[in-house]
N, C-alpha and C positions, 0 to 999 in steps of 0.2 A: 269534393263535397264530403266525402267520409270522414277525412283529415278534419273537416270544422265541426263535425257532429262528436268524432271522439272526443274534439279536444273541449268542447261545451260540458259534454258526461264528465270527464276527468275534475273538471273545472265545478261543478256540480258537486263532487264526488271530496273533492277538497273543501268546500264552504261547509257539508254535511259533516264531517270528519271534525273540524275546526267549532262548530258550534256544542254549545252547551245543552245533553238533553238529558232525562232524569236518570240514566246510567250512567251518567259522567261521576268520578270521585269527587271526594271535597278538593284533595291534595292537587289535582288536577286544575281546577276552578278556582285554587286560591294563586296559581304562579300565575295567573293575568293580571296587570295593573289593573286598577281600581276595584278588584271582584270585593274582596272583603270590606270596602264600603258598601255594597250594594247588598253585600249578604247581613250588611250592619243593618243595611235600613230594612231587612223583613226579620228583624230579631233573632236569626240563628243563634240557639245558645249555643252551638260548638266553638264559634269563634273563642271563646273562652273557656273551654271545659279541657281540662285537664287529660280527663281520658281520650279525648276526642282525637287530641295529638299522636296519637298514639297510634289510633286507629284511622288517621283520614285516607290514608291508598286502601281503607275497602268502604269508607263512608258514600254510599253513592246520594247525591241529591236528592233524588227522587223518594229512597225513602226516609229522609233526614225529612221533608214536606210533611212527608205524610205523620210521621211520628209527632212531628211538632205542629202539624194542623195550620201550615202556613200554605199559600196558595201556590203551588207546583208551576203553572203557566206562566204567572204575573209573574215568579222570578227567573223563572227561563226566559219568557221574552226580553226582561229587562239587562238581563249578563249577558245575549248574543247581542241588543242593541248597543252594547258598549262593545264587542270585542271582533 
């Protein structure tokens, strides 16, 4: 019985790791297939900013939302529904 409880946590423990949440990078969030459609479709202007490239392994999500006053939830729910 302990065997199935661990292996639920672990398993738990792997889906948490694997989703997308407002500390995650950009750099991180853009090697999933389809991420940069879905960051097309909440207008992120990074996808195209020059500097941004530059900087995405410390760009984390969460304050890219906030910065740009795009809804934080609606696009987290929407990237772990795809990935």
């Amino acid at each position: 019985m302990v065997a199935k409880n661990s292996s639920k946590n672990t398993n738990k423990k792997a889906e948490a790791k694997n989703k997308v949440a407002e500390e995650t990078v950009l750099a991180e969030i853009l090697q999933k297939a389809g991420a940069e459609e879905i960051l097309a479709k909440y207008e992120l202007p990074c996808l195209s900013c020059p500097f941004a490239k530059m900087e995405m392994e410390q760009l984390k999500i969460g304050d890219l939302c906030r910065q740009y006053g795009i809804d934080c939830q609606s696009l987290l729910k929407d990237l772990n529904k795809n990935f």
